[in-house]
C-alpha positions in Angstrom: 17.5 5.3 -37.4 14.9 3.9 -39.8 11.3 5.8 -40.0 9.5 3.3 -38.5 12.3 3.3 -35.2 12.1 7.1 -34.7 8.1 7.2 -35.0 7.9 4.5 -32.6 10.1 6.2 -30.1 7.9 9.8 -30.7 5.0 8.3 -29.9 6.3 6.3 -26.8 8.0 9.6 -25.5 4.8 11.8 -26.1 2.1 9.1 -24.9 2.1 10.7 -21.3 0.7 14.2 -22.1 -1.1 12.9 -24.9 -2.8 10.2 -23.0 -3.2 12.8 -19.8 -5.4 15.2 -22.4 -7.1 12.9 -24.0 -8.0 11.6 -20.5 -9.0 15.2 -19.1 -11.4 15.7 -22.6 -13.4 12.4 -22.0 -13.3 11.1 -18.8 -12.8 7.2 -19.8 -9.6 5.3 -20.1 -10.8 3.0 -22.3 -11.8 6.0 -24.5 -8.8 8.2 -24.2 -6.9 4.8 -25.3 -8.5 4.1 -28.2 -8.2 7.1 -29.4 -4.4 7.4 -28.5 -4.4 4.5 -30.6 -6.0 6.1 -33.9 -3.7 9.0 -33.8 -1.1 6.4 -33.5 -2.2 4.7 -36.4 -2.6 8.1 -38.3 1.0 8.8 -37.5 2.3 5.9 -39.3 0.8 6.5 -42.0 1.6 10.8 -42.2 4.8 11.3 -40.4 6.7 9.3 -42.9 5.9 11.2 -45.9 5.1 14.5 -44.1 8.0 14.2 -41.9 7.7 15.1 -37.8 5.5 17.3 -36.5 6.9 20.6 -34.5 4.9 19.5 -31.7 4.6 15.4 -31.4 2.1 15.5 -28.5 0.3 18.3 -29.6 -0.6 16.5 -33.1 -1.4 13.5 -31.4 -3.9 15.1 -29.1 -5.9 17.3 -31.9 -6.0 14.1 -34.3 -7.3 11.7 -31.6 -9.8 14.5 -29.9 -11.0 14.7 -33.8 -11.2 10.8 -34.1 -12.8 10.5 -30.8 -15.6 12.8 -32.0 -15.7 11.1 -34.6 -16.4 7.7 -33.5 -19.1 9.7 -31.1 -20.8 11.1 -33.7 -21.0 7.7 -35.1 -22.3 6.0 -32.6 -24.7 8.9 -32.1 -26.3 7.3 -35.5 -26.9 4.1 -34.3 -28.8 5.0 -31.5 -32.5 7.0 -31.4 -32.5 10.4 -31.7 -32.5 12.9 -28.4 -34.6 15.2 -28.1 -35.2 18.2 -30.0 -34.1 20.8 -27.5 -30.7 18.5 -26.8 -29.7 18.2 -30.1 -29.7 22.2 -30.3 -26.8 22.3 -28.4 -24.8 19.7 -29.6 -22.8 22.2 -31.7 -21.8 24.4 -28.6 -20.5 21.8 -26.5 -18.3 21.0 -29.5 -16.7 23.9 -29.9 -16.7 24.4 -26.0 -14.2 21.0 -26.2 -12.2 22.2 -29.1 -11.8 25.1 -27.7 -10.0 23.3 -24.5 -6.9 22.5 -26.2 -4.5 24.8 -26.4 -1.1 25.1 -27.0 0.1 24.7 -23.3 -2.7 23.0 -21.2 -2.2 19.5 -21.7 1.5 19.7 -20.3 0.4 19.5 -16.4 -2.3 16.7 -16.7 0.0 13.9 -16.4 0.3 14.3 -12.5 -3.7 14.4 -12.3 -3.5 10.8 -14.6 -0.6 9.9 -12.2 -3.2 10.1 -9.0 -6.0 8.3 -10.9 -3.8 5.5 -10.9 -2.9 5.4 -7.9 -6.6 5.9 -6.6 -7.3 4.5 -3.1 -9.5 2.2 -3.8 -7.1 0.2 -6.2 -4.5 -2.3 -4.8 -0.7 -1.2 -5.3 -0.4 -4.0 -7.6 -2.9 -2.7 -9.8 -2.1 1.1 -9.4 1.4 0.2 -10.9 0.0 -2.2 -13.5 -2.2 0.6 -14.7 0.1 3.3 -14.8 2.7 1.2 -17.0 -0.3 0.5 -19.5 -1.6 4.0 -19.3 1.4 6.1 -18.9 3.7 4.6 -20.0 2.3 2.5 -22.9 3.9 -0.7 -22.0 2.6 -4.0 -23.7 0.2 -6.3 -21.7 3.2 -8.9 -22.2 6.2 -6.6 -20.8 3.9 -5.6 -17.6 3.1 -9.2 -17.1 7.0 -10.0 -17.4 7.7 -7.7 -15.0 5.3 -8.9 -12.2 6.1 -12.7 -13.7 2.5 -13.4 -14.0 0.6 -15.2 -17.3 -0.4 -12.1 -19.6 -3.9 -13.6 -19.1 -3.9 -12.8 -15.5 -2.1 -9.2 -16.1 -5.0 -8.3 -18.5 -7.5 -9.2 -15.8 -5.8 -7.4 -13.3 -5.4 -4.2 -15.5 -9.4 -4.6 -16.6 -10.3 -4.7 -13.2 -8.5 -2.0 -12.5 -9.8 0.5 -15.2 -13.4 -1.0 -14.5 -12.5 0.2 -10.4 -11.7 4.1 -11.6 -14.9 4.0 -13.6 -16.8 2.8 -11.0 -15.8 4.8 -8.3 -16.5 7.9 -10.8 -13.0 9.3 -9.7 -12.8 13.4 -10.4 -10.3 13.9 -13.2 -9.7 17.6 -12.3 -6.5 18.3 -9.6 -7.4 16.2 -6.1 -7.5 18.1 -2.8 -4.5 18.5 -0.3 -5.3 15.9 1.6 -5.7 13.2 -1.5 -2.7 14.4 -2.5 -0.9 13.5 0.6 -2.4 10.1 0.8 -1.9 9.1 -2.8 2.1 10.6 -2.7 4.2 7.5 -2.1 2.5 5.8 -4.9 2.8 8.8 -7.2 6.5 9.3 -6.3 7.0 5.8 -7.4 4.7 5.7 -10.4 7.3 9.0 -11.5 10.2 7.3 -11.3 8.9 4.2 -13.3 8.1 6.6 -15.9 11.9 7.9 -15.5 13.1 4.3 -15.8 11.0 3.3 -19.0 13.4 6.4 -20.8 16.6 5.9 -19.2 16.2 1.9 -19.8 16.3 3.0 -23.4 19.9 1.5 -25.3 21.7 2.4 -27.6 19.7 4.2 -31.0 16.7 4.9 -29.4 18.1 6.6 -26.3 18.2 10.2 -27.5 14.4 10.4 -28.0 13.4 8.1 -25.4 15.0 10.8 -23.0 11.9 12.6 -23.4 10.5 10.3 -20.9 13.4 11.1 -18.4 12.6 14.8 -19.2 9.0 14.5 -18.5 9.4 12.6 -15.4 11.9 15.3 -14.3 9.1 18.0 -14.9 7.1 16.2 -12.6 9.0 15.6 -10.0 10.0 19.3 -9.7 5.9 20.0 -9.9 5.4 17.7 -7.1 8.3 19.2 -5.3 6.4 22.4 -5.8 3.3 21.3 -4.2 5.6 19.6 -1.3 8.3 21.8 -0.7 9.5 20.2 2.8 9.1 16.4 1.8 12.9 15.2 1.6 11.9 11.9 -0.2 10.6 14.0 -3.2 13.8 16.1 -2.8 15.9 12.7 -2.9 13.4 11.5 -6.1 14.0 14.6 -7.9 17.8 14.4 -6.9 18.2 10.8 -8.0 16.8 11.7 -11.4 19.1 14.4 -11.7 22.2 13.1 -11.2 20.9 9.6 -13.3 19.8 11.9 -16.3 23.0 13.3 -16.4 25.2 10.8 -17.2 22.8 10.1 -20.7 25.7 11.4 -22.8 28.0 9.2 -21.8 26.5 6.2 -21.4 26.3 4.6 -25.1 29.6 4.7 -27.3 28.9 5.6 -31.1 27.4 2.1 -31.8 25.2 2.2 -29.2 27.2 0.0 -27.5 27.1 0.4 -23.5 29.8 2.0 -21.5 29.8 1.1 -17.7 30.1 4.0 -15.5 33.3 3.4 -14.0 34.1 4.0 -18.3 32.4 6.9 -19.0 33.9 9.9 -20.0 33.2 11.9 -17.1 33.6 15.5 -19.3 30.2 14.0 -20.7 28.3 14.3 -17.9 25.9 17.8 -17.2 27.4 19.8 -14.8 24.3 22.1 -14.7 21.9 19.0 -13.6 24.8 17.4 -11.4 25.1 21.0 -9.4 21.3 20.9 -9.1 20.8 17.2 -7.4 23.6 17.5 -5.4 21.8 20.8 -3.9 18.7 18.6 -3.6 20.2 15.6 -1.9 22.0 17.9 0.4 19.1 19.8 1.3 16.8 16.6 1.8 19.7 15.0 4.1 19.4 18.3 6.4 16.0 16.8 7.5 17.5 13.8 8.6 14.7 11.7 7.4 16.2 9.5 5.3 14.2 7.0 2.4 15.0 4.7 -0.3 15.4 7.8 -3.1 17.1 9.9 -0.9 19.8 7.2 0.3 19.8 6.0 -4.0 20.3 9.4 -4.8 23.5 9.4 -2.2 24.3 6.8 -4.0 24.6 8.7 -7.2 26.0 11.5 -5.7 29.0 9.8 -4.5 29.5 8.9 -7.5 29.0 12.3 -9.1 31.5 13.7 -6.8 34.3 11.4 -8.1 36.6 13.2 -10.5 37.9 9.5 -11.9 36.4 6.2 -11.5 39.2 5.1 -8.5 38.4 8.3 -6.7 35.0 6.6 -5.7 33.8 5.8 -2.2 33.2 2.1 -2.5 32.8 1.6 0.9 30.4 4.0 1.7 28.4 2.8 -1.5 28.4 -0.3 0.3 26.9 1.0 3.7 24.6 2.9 1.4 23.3 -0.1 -0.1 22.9 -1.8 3.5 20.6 0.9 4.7 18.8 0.9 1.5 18.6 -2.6 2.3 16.7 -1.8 5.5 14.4 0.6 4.2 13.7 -1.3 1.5 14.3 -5.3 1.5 15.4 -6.9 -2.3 17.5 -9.1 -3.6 17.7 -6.0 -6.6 19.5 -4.2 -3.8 21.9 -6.8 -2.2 22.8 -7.6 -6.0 24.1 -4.4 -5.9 25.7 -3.9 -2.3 27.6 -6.8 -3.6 28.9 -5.2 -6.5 29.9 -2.6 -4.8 31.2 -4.8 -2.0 33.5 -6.6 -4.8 35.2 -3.1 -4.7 36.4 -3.2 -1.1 36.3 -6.9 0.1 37.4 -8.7 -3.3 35.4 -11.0 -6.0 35.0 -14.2 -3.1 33.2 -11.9 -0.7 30.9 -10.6 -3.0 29.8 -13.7 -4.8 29.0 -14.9 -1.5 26.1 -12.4 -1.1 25.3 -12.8 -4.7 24.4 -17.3 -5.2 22.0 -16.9 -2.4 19.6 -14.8 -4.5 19.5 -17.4 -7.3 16.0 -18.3 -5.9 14.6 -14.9 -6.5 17.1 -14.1 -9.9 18.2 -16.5 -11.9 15.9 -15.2 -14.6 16.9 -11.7 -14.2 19.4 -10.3 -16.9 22.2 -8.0 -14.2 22.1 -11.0 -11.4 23.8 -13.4 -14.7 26.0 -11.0 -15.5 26.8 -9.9 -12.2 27.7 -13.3 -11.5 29.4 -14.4 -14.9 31.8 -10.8 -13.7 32.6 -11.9 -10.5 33.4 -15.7 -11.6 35.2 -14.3 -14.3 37.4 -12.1 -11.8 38.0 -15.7 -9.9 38.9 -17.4 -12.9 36.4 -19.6 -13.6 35.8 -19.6 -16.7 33.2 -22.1 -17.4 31.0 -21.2 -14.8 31.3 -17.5 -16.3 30.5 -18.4 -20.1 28.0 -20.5 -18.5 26.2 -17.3 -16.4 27.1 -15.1 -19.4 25.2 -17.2 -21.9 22.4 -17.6 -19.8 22.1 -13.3 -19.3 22.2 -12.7 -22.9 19.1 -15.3 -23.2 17.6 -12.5 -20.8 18.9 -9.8 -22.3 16.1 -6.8 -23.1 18.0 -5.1 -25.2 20.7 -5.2 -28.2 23.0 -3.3 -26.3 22.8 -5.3 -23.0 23.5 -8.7 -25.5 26.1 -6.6 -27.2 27.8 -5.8 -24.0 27.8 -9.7 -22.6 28.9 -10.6 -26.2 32.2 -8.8 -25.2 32.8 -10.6 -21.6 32.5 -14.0 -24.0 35.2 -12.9 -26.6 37.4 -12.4 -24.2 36.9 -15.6 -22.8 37.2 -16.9 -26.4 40.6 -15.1 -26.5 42.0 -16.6 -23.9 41.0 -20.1 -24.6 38.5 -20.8 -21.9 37.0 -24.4 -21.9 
């Protein structure tokens, strides 16, 4: 991996604890960004020469608190002089904030950026936009791809919504119980968005984009501390469990993708498999079931297999209909009908899958869902056709790579 690939994956893995303190220390997202930003910039410049730091997060935090100041004590010159008696104790309430970062305090202030986010008086769309630009650093232009808006419109949206947390002078310290339990649902899903920016990771970058899974892991099991008896953050923490550990297995030594049903299952952590499986079984027992509990069933069905023909197809497929139920998308019936292909044949399932070419044709899996399942019907040009049109929409070299392969074949076999 070249310098400038492993630096960019460091920072994108420590941005949420970094972000989080810098946050805590001044009270202003637009500050705690910038300065994020300068200890960014500082770290392309230092790490390759110097090498990594021991502690990633920790040097990102200490160089932007100091380039923060910085730019304070800058401004500070611009503008008229305080008062005599202020300016006395300028130098204790420096040390007072220097003295605030310590080896181990930043590490639980991501959940207290995760409920900013997802404050009240913001609109879910703007909660999530927020915490993909804050938390988890995306670009303006990914966000606004994922909500397929203009990149104009997403950087209103994400303006507004920083300017809404200002103005609302929202505490930055741990909320109450009961803003806890009102803001839940939306930090539950603003965890597992975190989880999927590291395990969407291919091929190279995987290993230190896992940090991300980690972290997100970490919080989940916090917010499973502060609600033991919730079985939807059982099934979240669950889910992520059994997800996370299949990471070994999942990219061949090119980085190359390997589809579950390939995986070398001896690959997999038994140690995290054990511990969602006790979750999921333990959330089921309140028979209250949600989306992440009923995904994480999902999972653990597969988990459960010892080979890829030992799985229960079928009851992956009722699965998917009740997720389907709780939770209406065409993301899920794409994959009730891959799962349906299992147990009712190719026809069926492409059935279920051309009515969502409304909502997907510009979505990467519903082309090569559909390029697979013509394929498996034998027809061929409709399959290059969807199989050229998903590596267009591919995200990643290994999700091209792995479409690449579906067309050689078809090349091999003299398709038209």
């Amino acid at each position: 991996m070249s310098d400038l690939a492993w630096i960019d994956a460091a920072l994108g893995a420590a941005r949420p604890q970094a972000m989080a303190a810098l946050l805590r220390y001044f009270r202003d997202l637009d500050f705690a960004e910038e300065a994020f930003q300068e200890a960014c910039l500082r770290a392309l410049k230092a790490w390759p020469k110097n090498g990594p730091p021991r502690d990633p997060t920790a040097w990102l935090v200490f160089v932007g608190r100091n380039a923060a100041v910085d730019t304070v004590r800058r401004r500070a010159r611009e503008v008229e002089l305080p008062d005599e008696v202020a300016l006395s104790d300028l130098g204790d309430a420096e040390a007072d904030l220097a003295e605030r970062l310590d080896g181990g305090d930043y590490r639980d202030d991501v959940l207290r950026l995760l409920f900013i986010c997802c404050h009240p008086d913001l609109p879910d769309t703007q909660q999530i936009a927020l915490a993909l630009r804050i938390v988890c650093g995306l670009s303006v232009r990914e966000i606004a791809r994922a909500f397929l808006v203009g990149e104009s419109a997403m950087e209103q949206r994400i303006t507004r919504a920083k300017a809404k947390v200002a103005k609302a002078d929202v505490p930055f310290g741990a909320p109450g119980a009961v803003e806890r339990a009102e803001r839940l649902a939306s930090v539950a899903a603003m965890i597992y968005l975190l989880f999927n920016e590291g395990y969407s990771a291919s091929g190279g970058e995987a290993p230190v984009r896992a940090g991300l899974c980690d972290e997100a892991l970490r919080l989940a099991r916090l917010l499973l501390r502060l609600f033991p008896a919730e079985p939807e953050i059982m099934g979240l923490a669950a889910l992520m469990l059994l997800q996370h550990a299949r990471a070994g297995a999942r990219f061949d030594e090119e980085g190359a993708v390997v589809l579950l049903e390939d995986q070398d299952r001896t690959l997999w952590n038994g140690k995290m498999i054990a511990e969602g499986l006790a979750l999921i079984d333990k959330a089921m027992r309140h028979r209250r079931p949600g989306p992440y509990q009923i995904q994480a069933a999902i999972a653990a069905l597969h988990a459960r297999a010892p080979r890829p023909e030992d799985t229960d197809w079928r009851e992956i497929a009722g699965l998917y209909q009740a997720l389907e139920r709780h939770m209406p998308s065409p993301v899920v019936t794409l994959n009730r009908a891959v799962a349906v292909s299992k147990t009712e044949g190719p026809a069926v399932a492409l059935d279920l899958v051309e009515p969502l070419a409304d909502r997907l044709s510009a979505y990467f899996h519903f082309q090569g869902v559909r390029g697979w399942l013509l394929l498996q019907l034998d027809r061929k040009a409709e399959a290059r056709e969807a199989f050229d049109r998903a590596i267009a929409l591919a995200h990643t070299p290994a999700e091209a790579a792995h479409i690449r392969m579906h067309l050689d074949r078809l090349s091999a076999e003299g398709a038209d």
